[in-house]
C-alpha positions in Angstrom: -29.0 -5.8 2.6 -27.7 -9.4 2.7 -25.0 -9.4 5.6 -21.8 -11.9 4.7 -20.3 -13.5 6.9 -16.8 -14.3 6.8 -14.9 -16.0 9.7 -17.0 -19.1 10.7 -16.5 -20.6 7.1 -13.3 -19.7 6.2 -12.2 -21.1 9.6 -13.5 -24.8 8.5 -12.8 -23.9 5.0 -9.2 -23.6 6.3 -9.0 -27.1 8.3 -10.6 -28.9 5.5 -8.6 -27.8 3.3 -5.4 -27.8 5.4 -5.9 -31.1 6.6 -5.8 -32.3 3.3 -2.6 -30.5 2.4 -0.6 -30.2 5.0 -1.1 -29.9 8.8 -1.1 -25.8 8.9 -3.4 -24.2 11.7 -3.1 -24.2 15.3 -5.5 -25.5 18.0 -7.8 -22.0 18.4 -8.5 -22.2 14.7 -5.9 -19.5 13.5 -3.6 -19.9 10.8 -0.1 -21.1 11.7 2.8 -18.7 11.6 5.2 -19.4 8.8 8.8 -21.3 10.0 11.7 -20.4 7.7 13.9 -23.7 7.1 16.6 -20.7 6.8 16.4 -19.2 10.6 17.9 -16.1 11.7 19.7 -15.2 14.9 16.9 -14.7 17.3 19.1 -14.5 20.5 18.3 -11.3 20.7 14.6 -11.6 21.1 15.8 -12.9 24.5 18.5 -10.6 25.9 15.8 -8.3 27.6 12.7 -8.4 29.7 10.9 -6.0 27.4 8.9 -2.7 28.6 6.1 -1.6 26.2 5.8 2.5 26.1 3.7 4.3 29.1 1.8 5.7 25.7 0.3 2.8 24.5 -3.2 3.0 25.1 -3.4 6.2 23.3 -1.5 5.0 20.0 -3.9 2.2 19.8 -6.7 4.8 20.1 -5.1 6.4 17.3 -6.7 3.5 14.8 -10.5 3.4 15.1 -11.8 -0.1 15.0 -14.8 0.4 12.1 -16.9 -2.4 10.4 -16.3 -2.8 6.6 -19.2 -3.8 5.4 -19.8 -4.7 1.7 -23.4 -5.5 -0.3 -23.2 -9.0 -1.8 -26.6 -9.6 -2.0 -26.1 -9.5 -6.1 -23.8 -12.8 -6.0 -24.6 -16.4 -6.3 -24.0 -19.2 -4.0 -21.0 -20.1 -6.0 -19.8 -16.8 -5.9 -20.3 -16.6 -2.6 -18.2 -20.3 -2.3 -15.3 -18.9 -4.1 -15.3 -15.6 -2.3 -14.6 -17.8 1.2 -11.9 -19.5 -0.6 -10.1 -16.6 -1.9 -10.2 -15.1 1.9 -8.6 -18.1 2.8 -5.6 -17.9 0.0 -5.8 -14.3 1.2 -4.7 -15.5 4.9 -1.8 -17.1 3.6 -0.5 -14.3 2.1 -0.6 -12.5 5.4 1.7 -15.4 7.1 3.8 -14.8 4.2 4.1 -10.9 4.8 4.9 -11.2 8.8 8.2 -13.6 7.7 8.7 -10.6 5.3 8.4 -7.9 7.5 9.3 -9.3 11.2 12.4 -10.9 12.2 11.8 -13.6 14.5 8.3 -13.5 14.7 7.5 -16.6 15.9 9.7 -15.8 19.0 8.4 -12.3 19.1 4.9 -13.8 19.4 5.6 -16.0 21.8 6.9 -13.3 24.1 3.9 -11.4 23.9 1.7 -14.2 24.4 3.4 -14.4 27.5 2.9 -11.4 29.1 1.0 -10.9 32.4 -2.7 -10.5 31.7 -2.9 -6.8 32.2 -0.2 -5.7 29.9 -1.1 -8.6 27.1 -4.3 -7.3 25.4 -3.0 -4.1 24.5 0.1 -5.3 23.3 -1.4 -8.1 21.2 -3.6 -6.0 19.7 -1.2 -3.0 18.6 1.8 -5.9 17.7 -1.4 -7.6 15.2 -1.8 -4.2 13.6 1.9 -2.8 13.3 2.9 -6.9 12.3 5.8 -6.6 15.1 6.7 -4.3 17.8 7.6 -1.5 16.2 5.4 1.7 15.2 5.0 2.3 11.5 3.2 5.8 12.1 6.0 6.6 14.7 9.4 6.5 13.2 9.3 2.7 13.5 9.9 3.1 16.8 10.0 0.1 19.1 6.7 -0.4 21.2 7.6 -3.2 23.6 11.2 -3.5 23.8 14.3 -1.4 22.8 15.2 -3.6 19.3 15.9 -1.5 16.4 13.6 -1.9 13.2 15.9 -2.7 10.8 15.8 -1.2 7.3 15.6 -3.8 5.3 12.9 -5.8 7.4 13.4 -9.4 7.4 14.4 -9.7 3.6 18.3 -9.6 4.5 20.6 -11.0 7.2 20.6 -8.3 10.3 24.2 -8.9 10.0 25.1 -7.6 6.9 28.1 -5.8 6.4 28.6 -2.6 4.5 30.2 -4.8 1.8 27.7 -7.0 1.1 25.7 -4.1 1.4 27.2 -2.5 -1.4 27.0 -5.9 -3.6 23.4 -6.1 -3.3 22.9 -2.4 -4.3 25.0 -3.1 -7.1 22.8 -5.9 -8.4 25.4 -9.3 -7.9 23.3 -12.5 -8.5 20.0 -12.7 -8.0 20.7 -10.8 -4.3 18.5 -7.5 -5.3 16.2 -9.9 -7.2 12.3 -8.8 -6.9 11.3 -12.0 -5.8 13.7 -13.5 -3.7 14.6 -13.2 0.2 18.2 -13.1 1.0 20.0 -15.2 3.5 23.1 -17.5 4.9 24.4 -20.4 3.4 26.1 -22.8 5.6 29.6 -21.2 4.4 28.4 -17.9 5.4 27.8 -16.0 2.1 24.9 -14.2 0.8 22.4 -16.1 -1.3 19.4 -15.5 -3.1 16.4 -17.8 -2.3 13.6 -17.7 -5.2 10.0 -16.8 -2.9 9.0 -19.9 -4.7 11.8 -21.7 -2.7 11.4 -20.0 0.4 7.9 -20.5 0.8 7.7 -23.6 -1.2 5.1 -24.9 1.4 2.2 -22.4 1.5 2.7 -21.1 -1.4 1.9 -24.8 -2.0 -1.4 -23.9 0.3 -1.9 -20.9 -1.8 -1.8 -22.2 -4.8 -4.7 -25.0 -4.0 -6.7 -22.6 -3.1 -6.5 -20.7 -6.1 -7.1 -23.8 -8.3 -10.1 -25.1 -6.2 -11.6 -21.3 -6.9 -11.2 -22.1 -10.3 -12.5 -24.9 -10.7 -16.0 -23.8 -8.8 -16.0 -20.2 -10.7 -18.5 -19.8 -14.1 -16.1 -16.4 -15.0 -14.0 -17.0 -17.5 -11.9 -14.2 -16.9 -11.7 -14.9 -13.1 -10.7 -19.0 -13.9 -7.9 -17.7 -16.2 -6.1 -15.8 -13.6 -6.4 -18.1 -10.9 -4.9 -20.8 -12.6 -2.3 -18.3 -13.6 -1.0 -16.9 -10.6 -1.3 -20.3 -8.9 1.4 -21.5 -11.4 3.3 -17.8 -10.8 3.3 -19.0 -6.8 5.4 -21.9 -7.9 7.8 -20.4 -10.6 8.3 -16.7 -9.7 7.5 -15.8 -13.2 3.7 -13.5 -12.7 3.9 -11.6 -15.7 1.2 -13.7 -17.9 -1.2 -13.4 -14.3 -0.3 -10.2 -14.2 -1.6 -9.8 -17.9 -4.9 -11.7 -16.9 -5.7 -9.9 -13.8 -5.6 -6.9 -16.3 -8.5 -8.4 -18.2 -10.3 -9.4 -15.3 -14.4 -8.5 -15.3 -15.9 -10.8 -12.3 -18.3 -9.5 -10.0 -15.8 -11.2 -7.8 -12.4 -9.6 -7.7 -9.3 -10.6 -5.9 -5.7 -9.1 -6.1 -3.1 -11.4 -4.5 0.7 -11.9 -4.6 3.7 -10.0 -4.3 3.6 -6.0 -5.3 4.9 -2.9 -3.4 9.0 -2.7 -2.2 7.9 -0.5 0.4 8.5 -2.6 3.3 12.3 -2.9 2.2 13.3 0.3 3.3 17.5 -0.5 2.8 16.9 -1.3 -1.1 13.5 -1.0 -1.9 14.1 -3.7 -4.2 11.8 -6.6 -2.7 7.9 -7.1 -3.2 5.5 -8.2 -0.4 3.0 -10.8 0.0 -0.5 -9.3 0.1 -4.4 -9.6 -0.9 -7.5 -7.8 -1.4 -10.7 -9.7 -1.9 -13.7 -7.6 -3.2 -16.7 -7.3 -5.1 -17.0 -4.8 -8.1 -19.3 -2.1 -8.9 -19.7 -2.8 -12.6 -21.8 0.9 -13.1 -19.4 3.0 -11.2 -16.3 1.4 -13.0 -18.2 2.3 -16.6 -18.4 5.7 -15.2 -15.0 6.6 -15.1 -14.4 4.5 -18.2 -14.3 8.2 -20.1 -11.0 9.1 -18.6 -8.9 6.2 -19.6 -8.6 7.8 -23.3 -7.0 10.5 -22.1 -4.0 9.3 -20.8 -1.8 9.9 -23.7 -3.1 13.4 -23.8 -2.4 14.0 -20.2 1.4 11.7 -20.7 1.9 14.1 -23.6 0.8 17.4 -21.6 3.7 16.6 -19.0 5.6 19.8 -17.9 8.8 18.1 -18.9 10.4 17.7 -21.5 9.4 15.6 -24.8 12.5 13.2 -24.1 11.2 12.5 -20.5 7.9 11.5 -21.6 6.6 7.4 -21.5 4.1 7.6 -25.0 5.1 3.6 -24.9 2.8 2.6 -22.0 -0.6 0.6 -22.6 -4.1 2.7 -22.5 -6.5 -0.1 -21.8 -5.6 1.2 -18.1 -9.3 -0.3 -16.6 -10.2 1.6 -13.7 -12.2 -0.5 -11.3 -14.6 0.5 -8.2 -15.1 -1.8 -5.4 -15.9 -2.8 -1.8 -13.3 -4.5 -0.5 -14.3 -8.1 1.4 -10.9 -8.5 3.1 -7.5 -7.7 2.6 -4.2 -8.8 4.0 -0.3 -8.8 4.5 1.1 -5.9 3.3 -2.2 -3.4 3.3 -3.3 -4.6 6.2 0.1 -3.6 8.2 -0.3 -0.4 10.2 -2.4 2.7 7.3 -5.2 1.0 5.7 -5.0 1.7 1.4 -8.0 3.2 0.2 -7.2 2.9 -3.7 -4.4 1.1 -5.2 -2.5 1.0 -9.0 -0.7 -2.3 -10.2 1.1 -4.1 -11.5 4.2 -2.8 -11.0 6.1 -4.8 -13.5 7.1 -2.1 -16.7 6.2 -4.8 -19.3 2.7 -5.1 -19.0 2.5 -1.3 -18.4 3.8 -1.0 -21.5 1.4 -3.0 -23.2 -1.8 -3.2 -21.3 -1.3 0.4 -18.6 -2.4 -0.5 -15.3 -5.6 -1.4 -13.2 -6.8 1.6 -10.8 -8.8 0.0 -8.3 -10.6 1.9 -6.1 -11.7 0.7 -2.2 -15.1 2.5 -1.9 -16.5 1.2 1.3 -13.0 1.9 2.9 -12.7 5.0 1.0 -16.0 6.7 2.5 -15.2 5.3 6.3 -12.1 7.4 6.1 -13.7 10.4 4.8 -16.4 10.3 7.4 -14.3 9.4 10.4 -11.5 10.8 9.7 -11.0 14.2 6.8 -14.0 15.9 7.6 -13.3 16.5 11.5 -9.6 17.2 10.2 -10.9 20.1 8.0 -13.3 21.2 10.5 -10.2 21.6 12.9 -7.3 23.1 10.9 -9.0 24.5 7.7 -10.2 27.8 7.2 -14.0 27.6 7.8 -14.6 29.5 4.5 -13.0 26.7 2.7 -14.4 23.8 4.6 -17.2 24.5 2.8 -15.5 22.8 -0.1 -14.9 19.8 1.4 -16.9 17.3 -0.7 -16.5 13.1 -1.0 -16.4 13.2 -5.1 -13.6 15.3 -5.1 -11.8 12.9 -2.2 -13.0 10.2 -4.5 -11.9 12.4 -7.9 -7.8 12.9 -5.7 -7.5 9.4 -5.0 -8.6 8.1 -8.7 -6.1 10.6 -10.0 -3.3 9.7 -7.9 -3.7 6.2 -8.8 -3.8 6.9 -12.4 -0.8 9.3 -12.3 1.1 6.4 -10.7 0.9 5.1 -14.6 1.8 8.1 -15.9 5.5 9.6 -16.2 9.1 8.1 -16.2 9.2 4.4 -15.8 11.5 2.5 -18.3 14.3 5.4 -18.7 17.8 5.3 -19.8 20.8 6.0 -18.3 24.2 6.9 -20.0 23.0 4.3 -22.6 22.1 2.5 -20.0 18.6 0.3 -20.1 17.0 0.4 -16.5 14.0 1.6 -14.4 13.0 4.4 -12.1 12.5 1.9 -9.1 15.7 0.6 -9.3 17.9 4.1 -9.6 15.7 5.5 -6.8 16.4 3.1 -4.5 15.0 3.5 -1.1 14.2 7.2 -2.3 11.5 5.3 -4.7 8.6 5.2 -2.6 8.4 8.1 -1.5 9.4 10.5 -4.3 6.6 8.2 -6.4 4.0 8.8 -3.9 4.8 12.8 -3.9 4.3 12.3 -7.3 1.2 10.3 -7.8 -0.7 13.3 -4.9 0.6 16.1 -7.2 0.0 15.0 -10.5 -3.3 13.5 -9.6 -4.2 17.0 -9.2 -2.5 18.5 -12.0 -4.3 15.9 -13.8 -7.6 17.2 -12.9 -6.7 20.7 -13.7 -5.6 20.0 -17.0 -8.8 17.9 -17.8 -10.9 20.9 -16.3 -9.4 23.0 -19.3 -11.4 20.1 -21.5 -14.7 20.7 -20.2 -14.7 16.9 -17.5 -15.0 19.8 -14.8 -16.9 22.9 -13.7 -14.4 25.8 -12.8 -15.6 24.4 -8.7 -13.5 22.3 -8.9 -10.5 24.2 -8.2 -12.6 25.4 -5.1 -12.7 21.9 -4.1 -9.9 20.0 -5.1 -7.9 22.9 -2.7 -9.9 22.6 0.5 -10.2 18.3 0.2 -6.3 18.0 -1.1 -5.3 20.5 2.2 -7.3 18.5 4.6 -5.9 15.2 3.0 -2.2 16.5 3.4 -2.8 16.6 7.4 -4.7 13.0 7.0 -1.6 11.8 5.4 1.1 13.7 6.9 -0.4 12.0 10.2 0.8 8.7 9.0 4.5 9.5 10.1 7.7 10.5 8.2 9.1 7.6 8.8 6.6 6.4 6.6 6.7 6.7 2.8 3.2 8.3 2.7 3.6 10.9 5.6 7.1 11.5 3.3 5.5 12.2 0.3 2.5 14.7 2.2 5.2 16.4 4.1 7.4 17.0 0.9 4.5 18.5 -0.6 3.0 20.5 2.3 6.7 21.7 2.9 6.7 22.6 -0.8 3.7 24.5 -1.0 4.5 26.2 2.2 7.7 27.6 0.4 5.6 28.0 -3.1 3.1 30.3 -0.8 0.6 28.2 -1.7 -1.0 27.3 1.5 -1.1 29.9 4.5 -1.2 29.9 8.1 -3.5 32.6 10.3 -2.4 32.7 13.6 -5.5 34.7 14.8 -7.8 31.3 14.0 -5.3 28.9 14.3 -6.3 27.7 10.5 -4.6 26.9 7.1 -5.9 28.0 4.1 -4.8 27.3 0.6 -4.4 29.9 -2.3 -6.8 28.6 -5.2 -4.7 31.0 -7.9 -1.1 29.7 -6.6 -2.2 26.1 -6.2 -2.2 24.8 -9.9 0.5 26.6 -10.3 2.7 25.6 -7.5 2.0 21.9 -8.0 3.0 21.9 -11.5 6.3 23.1 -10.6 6.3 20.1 -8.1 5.3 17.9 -11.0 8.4 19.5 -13.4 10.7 18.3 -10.6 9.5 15.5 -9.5 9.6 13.8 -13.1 12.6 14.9 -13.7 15.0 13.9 -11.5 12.7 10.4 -11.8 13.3 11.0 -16.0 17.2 11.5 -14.6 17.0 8.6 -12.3 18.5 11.3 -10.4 19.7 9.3 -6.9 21.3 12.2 -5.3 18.5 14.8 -6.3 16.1 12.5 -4.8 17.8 11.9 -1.4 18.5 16.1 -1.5 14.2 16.4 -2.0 13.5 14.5 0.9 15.9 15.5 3.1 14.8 19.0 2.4 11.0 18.6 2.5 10.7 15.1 3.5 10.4 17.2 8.0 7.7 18.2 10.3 7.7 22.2 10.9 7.1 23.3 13.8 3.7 25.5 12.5 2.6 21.9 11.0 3.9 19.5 14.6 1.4 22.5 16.6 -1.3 22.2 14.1 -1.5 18.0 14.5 -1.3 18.1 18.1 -4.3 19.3 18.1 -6.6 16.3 16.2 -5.5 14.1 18.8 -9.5 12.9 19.7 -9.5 12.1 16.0 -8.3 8.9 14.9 -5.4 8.6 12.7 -6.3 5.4 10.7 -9.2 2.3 10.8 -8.3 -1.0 12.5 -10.7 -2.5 9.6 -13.2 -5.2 11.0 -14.5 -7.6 8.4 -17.6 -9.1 8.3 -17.8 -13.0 8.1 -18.9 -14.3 4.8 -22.7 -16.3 4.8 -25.7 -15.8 3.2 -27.8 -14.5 6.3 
C-alpha cells in the first residue's frame, strides 16, 4: 500500500499559499487562530488562576490515539495535489469552528500555553480535542478552570438577557439566522453578522483554496462544486453547492462548510464550520445503490399517519463509502463521526434526498477498539456471538438514511415551517433517537422484502445493544449519549432489553425488539410531524438519564476507550 503523507506538504502548501494571501500562520508552522474584529468580554479568562481536575489523565485515556490510514495508491499525482489543498481549506474550517465554539480562545490558549511544564502537555492535548476547557463527554464540565460552558457556545453575547433571549427564539431579524453569529453593536443591541461578514478574511483563504483545487482537478463534477461553494463562502447563499456536492462522483471527495446546529445548544439554530476530505470506494458505494429505491416504500411504510408522511423528498439519495483523509472543526471536536447524512437544507432534500456518506476506515477502528470489548463485557455471551461488522456497518447506513426519512418541512396551524426550527434545542437529540431507531426499523421492514436472512434480527439485536453502551458513553450532556439513553431507557421500560444480575450481562429480547422500536418510531415522528416543543422537552427529560443498573454497568469498561483521538497520516507519494 502506497502510505500518504499529509503534514509536511500541507504545512508549505499553507505558507505558500498564505503568504500570498494574507499573512495567516504563526512561527511553528501552525495555522493562526481566528481574531474576531467583534471581541467579547474576555475579563473573565483572567479573574482565576485556574486548577485542571485531579482526573485528567484518565479522561484523556478515555480517547485512544489510533492511526487512520487510507489506500490512495489508485490516485494520480494531480489527485494527490488537490487532496493536499483541500486539507489545507479543511484547516481553515477548523479555526473557523474554535471562534464558533470557544469564547475567548485566543486568551484561553494563551493560558494554557503558559502553564508550568508538568501540568501543560496534558492540558494542551485534552483542550485540542474538547476545542476549549470544557468536557463534551462529561456534562460539559469545565476541565481547567471553574467557567461555565455556555449554551449557546460562542454564537451569542454571554451577556444576554432573557429578553433578547426570547427575541432570538422568536425569529426578529436575521438574529436566529443559519448562517450568521450574533453580537454587539457599539449602541449595545443585538445584531446579526452574515458568516460571510464575520469571517470575511479566511473565508477569503478558504475560498482560494477551493478555486486553485479547481483549477488543477480533471473531475468535472469535483471543479463544479468547488467553484460553487467557494462563491457560497463569500455570499451565504450554499444551496446551488449544496446541489453539486449531491452530484459529486470523484475519487476524491471533500465535504466542507457549515452543517450541524448541534454546537448551539440555547437555540440550535446556527451551523458550524467543518470538513471531511476522503477518497471513495466507487464498488462499495454501487453496492448499496439497491436500497436507494426504496425509500419511498419505506417513507410510505411509516407507523404514522398518512398526513405525517414527507412523499415530497428527492430519491436520488447517493449513498457513498469512503476513507476519510482528514476531517476538521466540528467532527473533529471531542466523539469522532463514523458516517454522516447532509445537507441539511429542506430544499434540496426535497429535490435531490440526501448524500449518506459512510467513514469506513474510521468506522472499522471503532468497531475493533472499541464495540467488540464492550459486548464482550456487558452482553450476554450467547448473544455476543451475534456481534458482526456488516450489521455495525448495515445500523450506521440505516441511521443515516432514516435521517432523510420522516417529518421535515411540516405545518403548523397553517403555519409553513420546519422540524429544526420548532424543536429547538430539543432537535438534536430527538433526531438522533430517531435516526438509531428507524435505521433499524428500516432494516426490519426490508428483511420482510427478502434484502435480509431472518439472522438478521439475531444480529441487528446483539450489535444495536452493544452500540447503545458505545454511545450512551459519549455523555448526556451530549446530543448522542441523549438519544442512546432515550432509547436504552425506552426499551428498558418496553422490556425489550434485560438485565441478569447473576452474570452481570444485558441481553436483548429478539421478539420484543422490532416491536418496541416501532413504537419508539410512532412517537418519535409524531411529536416531530407535531413540531411538538413541549412533548419533545417531556421525552428527554423522561428518558434523556443514566439509571443506576446502566451508571454500574459503564463503570466497568473503564480500560476500554470511549472514543479515537484520530491521527492522520501526512499526504506524499512514498
Amino acid at each position: 500500500m502506497k502510505q500518504i503523507h499529509l503534514l509536511l506538504p500541507v504545512a508549505l502548501l499553507l505558507v505558500a499559499v498564505c503568504g500570498a494571501l494574507t499573512a495567516c500562520t504563526s512561527k511553528d508552522g501552525e495555522p493562526e487562530m481566528f481574531i474576531s474584529k467583534y471581541p467579547q468580554d474576555c475579563s473573565w479568562v483572567g479573574q482565576e488562576a485556574p486548577k485542571n481536575v485531579a482526573d485528567l489523565d484518565e479522561r484523556l485515556a478515555a480517547y485512544a490515539v489510533i492511526d487512520i490510514d487510507s489506500d490512495l495508491s489508485h490516485l494520480t499525482p494531480t489527485e494527490l495535489q488537490v487532496l493536499e489543498i483541500l486539507v489545507a481549506a479543511a484547516d481553515v474550517m477548523h479555526e473557523l469552528f474554535w471562534e464558533q465554539a470557544c469564547p475567548c480562545h485566543s486568551e484561553l490558549t494563551r493560558l494554557v500555553a503558559a502553564l508550568p511544564a508538568d501540568r501543560k502537555s496534558l492540558v494542551e492535548r485534552y483542550f485540542d480535542i474538547n476545542v476549549g476547557p470544557w468536557d463534551r463527554r462529561l456534562h460539559w464540565e469545565p476541565f481547567l478552570g471553574s467557567w461555565p460552558h455556555p449554551e449557546g457556545a460562542n454564537y451569542y453575547p454571554l451577556d444576554m438577557t432573557t429578553a433578547e433571549r426570547d427575541r432570538i427564539a422568536g425569529g426578529e431579524g436575521r438574529l436566529a439566522d443559519l448562517f450568521t453569529m450574533v453580537r454587539r453593536d457599539e449602541g449595545g443591541q443585538l445584531i446579526a453578522l452574515p458568516y460571510s461578514v464575520y469571517f470575511a478574511e479566511p473565508l477569503g483563504r478558504a475560498a482560494a483554496l477551493l478555486r486553485e483545487a479547481a483549477t488543477l482537478t480533471e473531475n468535472a463534477s469535483l471543479r463544479r462544486f468547488l467553484e460553487s461553494r467557494a462563491t457560497a463562502f463569500l455570499t451565504d447563499d450554499y444551496f446551488e453547492s449544496d446541489m453539486l456536492w449531491m452530484d459529486l462522483d470523484s475519487p476524491v471527495e471533500v465535504t466542507i462548510g457549515p452543517y450541524e446546529t448541534y454546537e448551539d445548544g440555547l437555540f440550535g439554530f446556527k451551523a458550524a464550520f467543518e470538513a471531511f476530505v476522503t477518497v471513495a470506494d466507487p464498488a462499495e458505494s454501487a453496492r448499496l445503490d439497491k436500497f436507494k429505491k426504496e425509500l419511498p416504500w419505506l417513507e410510505s411504510s411509516l407507523p404514522i399517519p398518512d398526513a405525517y408522511k414527507n412523499p415530497n423528498r428527492g430519491t436520488e439519495s447517493p449513498i457513498r463509502v469512503v476513507d476519510e483523509v482528514y476531517s476538521a472543526g466540528d467532527t473533529r471536536a471531542g466523539i469522532q463521526t463514523i458516517a454522516f447524512n447532509l445537507p441539511n437544507d429542506e430544499r434540496v432534500r426535497e429535490v435531490k434526498g440526501s448524500k449518506k456518506v459512510m467513514l469506513r476506515n474510521v468506522m472499522n477502528a471503532k468497531f475493533q477498539q472499541i464495540l467488540v470489548p464492550i459486548a464482550r463485557e456487558l452482553v450476554a455471551a450467547e448473544q455476543v456471538m451475534d456481534l458482526s461488522a456488516e450489521s455495525f456497518f448495515l445500523h450506521t447506513l440505516f441511521h443515516e438514511i432514516s435521517h432523510g426519512l420522516g417529518p421535515g418541512r411540516i405545518q403548523i396551524a397553517g403555519r409553513q415551517t420546519e422540524v429544526r426550527l420548532e424543536l429547538k434545542d430539543t432537535y438534536s437529540t430527538i433526531e438522533e433517537a430517531k435516526a438509531d431507531a428507524m435505521g433499524e426499523w428500516a432494516i426490519f421492514k426490508l428483511q420482510s422484502k427478502g434484502y435480509f436472512s431472518e439472522r438478521i434480527f439475531a444480529e441487528q439485536a446483539a450489535t444495536y445493544l452493544a452500540g447503545l453502551f458505545r454511545s450512551v458513553r459519549f455523555g448526556i450532556a451530549e446530543d448522542h449519549g441523549q438519544a442512546n439513553a432515550i432509547q436504552f431507557n425506552y426499551l428498558w421500560e418496553k422490556g425489550a432489553i434485560t438485565f441478569d444480575e447473576g452474570s452481570g450481562r444485558f441481553a436483548i429480547d429478539v421478539v420484543v425488539f422490532p416491536e418496541a422500536i416501532e413504537a419508539l418510531v410512532r412517537e418519535i415522528c409524531t411529536l416531530q410531524a407535531e413540531g411538538n416543543y413541549k412533548a419533545a422537552t417531556a421525552m428527554i427529560a423522561r428518558y434523556a438519564v443514566m439509571p443506576p443498573v446502566l451508571d454500574a454497568a459503564l463503570d466497568r469498561l473503564g480500560r476500554i476507550p470511549v472514543d479515537i483521538k484520530p491521527q492522520f497520516k501526512p499526504v506524499g507519494t512514498s
